[in-house]
MIZA-569310 format. One line per field, with one value per residue: y, x, z of N, C-alpha, C in turn; residue number from 1. Coordinates in Angstrom, 2 decimals. Example, Ala and Ser with C-alpha at 12.3 -4.5 7.8 and 13.67 -1.06 7.14 Angstrom:
<lumkes>
n.py	(-5.69:-2.25);
n.px	(13.19:12.85);
n.pz	(7.80:7.08);
ca.py	(-4.50:-1.06);
ca.px	(12.30:13.67);
ca.pz	(7.80:7.14);
c.py	(-3.30:0.03);
c.px	(13.20:12.90);
c.pz	(7.80:7.87);
seq	(1:2);
</lumkes>
This chain:
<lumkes>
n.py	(56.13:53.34:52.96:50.76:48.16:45.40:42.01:41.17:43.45:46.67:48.24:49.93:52.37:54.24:56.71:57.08:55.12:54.28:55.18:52.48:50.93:52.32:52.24:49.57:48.97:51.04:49.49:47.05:48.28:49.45:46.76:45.33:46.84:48.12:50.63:50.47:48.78:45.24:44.93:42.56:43.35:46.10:45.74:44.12:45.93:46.79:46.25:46.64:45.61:42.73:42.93:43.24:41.08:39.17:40.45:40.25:37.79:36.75:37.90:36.02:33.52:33.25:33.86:33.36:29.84:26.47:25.87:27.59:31.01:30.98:27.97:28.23:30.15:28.67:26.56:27.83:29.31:26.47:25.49:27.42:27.64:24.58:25.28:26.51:29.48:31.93:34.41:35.20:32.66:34.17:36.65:34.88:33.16:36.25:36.79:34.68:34.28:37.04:35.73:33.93:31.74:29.41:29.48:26.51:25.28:26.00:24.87:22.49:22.42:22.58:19.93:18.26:19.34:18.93:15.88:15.05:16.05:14.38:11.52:12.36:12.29:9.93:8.07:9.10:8.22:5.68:4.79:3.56:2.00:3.86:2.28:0.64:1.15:3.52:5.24:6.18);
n.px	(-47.84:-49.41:-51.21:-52.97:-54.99:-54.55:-54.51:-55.03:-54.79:-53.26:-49.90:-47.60:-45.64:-42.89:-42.80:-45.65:-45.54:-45.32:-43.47:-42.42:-42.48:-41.09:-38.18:-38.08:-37.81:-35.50:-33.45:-33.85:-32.51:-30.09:-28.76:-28.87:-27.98:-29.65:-31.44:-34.60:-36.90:-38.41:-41.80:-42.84:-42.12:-43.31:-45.92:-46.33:-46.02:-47.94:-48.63:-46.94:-45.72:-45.27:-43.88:-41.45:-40.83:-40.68:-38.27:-36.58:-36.36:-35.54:-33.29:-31.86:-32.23:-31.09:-28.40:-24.88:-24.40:-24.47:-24.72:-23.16:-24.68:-25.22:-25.72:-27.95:-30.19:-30.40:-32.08:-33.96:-35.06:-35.98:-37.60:-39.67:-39.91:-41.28:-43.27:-44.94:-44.82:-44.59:-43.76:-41.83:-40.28:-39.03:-37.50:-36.26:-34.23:-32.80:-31.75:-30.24:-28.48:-27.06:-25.50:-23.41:-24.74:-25.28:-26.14:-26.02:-26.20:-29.03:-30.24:-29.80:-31.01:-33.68:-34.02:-33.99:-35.59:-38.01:-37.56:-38.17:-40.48:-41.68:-41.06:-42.13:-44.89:-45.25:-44.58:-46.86:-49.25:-48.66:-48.08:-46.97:-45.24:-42.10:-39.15:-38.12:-34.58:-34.66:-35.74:-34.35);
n.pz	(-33.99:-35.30:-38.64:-39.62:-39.04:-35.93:-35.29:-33.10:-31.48:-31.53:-32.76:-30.38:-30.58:-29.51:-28.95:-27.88:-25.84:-22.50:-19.55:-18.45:-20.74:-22.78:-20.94:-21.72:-24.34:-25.34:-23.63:-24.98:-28.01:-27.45:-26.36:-28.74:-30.65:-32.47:-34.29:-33.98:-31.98:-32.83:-34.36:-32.84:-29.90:-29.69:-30.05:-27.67:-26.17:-24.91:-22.58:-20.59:-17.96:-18.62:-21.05:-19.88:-17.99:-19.80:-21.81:-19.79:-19.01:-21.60:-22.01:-19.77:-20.04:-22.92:-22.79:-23.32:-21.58:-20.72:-23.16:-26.32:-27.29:-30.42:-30.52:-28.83:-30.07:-32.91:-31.08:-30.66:-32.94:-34.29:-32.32:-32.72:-35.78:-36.15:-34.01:-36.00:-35.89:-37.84:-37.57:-35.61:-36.73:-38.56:-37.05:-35.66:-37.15:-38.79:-36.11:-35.26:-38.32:-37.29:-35.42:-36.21:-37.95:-40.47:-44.02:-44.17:-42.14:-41.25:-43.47:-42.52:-40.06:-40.80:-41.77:-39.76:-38.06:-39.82:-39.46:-36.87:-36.65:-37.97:-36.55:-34.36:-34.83:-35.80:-33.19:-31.58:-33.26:-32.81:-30.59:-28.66:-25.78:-23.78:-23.91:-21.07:-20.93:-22.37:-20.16:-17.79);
ca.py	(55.21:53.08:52.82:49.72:46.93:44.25:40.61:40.93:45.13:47.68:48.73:51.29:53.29:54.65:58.56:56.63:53.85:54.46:55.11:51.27:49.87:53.20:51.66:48.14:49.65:51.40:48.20:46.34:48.85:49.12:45.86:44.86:47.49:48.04:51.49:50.24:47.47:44.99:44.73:41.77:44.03:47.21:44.87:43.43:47.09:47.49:45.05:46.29:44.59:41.20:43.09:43.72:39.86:38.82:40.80:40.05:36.56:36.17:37.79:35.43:32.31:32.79:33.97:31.75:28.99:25.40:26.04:28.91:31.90:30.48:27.26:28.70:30.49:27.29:26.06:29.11:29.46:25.63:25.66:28.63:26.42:23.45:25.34:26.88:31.19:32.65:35.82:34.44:32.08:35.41:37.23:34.39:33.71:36.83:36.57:33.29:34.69:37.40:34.68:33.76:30.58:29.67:28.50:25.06:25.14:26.63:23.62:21.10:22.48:22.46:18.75:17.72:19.19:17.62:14.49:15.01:16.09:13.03:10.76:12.39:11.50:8.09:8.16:9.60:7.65:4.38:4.86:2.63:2.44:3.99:1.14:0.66:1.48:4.63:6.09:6.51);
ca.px	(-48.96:-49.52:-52.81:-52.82:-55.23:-53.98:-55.56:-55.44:-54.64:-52.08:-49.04:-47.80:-44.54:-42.09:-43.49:-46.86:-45.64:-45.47:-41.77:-41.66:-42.41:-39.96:-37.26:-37.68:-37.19:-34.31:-32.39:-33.19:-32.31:-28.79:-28.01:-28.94:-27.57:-30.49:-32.25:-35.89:-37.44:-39.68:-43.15:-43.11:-42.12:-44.15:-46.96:-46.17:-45.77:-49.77:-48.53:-45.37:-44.97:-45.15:-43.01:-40.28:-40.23:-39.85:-37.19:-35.34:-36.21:-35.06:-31.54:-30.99:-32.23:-30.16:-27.21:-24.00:-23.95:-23.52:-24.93:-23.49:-25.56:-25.47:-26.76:-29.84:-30.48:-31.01:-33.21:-35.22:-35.56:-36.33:-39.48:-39.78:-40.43:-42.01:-44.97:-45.49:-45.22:-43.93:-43.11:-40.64:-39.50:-38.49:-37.43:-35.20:-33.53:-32.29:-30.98:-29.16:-27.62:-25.92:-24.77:-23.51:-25.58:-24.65:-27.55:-25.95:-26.91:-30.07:-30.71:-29.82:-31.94:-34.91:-33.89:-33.74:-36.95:-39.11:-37.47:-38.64:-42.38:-42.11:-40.90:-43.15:-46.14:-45.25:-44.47:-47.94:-49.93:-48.54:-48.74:-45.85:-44.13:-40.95:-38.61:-37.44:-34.15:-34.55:-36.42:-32.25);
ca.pz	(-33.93:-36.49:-38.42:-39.53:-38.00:-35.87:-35.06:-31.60:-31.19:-31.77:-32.33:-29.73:-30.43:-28.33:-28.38:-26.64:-24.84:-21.09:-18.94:-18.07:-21.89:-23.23:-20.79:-22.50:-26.09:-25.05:-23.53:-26.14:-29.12:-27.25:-25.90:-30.13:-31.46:-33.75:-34.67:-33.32:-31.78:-33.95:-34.19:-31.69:-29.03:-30.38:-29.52:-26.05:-24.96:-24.84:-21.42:-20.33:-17.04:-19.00:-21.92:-18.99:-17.64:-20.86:-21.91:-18.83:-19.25:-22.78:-21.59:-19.34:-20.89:-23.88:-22.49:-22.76:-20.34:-21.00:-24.57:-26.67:-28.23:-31.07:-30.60:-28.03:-31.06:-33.10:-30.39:-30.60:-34.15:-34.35:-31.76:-33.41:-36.79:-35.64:-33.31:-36.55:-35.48:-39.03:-37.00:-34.36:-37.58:-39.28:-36.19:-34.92:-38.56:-38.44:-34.92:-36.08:-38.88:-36.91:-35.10:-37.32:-38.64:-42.23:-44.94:-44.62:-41.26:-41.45:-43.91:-41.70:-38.92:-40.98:-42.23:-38.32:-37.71:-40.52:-39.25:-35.40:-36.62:-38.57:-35.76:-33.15:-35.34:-35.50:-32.04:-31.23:-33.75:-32.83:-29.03:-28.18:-24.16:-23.61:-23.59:-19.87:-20.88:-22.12:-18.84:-17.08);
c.py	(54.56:52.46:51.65:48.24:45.98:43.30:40.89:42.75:45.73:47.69:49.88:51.37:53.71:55.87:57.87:55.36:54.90:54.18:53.85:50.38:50.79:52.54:50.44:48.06:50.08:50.93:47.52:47.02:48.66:48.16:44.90:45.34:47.85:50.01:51.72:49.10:46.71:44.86:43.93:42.34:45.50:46.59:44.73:44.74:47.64:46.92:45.21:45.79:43.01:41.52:42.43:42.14:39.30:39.29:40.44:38.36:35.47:36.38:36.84:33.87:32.46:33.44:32.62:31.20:27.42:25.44:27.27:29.57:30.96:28.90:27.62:29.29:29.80:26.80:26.82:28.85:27.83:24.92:26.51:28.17:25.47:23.81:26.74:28.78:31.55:34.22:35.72:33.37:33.02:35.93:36.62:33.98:34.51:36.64:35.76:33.76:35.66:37.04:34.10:32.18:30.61:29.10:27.29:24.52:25.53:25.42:22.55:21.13:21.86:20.90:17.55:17.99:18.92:16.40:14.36:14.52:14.77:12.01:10.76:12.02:10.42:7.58:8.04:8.36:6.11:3.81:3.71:3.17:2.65:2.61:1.73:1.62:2.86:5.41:6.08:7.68);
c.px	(-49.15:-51.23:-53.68:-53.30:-54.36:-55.20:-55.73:-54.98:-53.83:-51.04:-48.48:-45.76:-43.89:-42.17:-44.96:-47.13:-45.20:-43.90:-41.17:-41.63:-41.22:-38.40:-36.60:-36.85:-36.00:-32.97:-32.01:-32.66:-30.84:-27.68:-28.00:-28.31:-28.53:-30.82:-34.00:-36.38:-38.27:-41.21:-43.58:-43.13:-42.83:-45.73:-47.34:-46.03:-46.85:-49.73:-47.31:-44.70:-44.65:-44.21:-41.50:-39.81:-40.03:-39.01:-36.61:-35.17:-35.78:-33.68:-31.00:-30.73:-31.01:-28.96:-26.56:-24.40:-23.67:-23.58:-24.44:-24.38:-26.19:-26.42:-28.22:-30.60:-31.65:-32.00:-34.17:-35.76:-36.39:-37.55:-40.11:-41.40:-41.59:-43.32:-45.49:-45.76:-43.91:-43.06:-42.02:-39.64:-38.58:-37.80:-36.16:-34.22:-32.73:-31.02:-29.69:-28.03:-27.14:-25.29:-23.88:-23.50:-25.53:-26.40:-27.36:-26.31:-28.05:-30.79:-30.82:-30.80:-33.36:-34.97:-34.28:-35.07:-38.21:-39.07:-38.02:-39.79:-42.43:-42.13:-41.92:-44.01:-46.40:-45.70:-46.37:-48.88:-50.38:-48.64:-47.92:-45.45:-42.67:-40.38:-37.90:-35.75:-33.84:-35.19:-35.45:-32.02);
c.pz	(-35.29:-36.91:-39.22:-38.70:-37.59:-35.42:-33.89:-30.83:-31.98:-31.85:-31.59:-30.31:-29.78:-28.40:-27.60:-26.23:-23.38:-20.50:-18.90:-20.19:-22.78:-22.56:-21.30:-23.82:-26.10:-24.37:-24.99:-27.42:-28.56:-27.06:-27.67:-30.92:-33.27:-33.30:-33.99:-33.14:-32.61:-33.97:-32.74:-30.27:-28.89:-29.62:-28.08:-25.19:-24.55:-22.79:-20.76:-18.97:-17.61:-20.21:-21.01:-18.78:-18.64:-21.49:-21.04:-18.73:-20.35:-22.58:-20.84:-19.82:-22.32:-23.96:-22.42:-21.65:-20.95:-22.50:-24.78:-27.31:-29.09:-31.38:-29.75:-28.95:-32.68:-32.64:-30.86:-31.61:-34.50:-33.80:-32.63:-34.98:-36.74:-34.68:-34.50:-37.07:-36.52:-38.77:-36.03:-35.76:-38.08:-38.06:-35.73:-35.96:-38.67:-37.39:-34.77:-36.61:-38.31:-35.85:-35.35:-38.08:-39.93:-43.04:-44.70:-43.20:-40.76:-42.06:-43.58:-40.54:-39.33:-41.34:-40.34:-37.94:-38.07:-40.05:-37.86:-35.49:-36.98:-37.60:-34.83:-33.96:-35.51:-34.19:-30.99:-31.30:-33.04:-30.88:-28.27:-26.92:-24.61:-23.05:-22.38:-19.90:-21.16:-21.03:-17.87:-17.65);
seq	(1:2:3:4:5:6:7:8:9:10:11:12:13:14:15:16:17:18:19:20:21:22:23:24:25:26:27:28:29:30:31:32:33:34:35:36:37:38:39:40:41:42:43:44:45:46:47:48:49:50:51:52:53:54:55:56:57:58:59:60:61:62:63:64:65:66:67:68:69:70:71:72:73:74:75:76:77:78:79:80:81:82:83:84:85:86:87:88:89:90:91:92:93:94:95:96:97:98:99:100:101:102:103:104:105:106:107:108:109:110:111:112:113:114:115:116:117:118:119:120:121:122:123:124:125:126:127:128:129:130:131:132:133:134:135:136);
</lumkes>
């Protein structure tokens, strides 16, 4: 248990999480090959039917398919960025790099997604119609 306030609760552990949030921990520690799950999931286990669909819903979403790993990864980390959540920034970073995502792409991501915010704010501000042709 850890004793340690949080903003919105607890962290629970895997000696007093419950059979279905213990099964989650124990996918993902194997299918990661990590030691222990992170906080983010430590968290979500106060909830573990909504832990469970999201674990099963993050395996399948970012499993290969027409995109690889690696770039879904990108994506991730790049919403990630841009809606601002420093803990999923960190979290998916990681993830990236054993991806293996270089700094020089790491730098370009973040270069791509200053330039978006920037665009969408224009975008926003200026309140312009989609030109006909792009709506195909």
């Amino acid at each position: 248990m850890t004793d340690k306030p949080m903003k919105y609760g607890r962290l629970i552990e895997y000696d007093e999480a419950v059979p279905e949030a213990r099964a989650v921990f124990d996918d993902i520690k194997q299918k990661r090959g990590v030691p222990d799950v992170n906080n983010a999931w430590k968290a979500m286990a106060r909830h573990p039917a909504v832990m469970k669909r999201f674990w099963e819903r993050a395996q399948q979403v970012m499993a290969p398919g027409a995109l690889d790993a690696k770039t879904k990864e990108l994506i991730y980390l790049a919403v990630s960025v841009a809606n601002g959540c420093e803990y999923c920034s960190a979290s998916h970073t990681n993830l990236a790099k054993g991806k293996g995502v270089t700094e020089e792409e790491l730098a370009e991501m973040v270069e791509i997604i200053g330039l978006a915010l920037q665009g969408n704010t224009y975008a926003t501000f200026y309140g312009q119609e989609v030109d006909a042709a792009l709506k195909d």
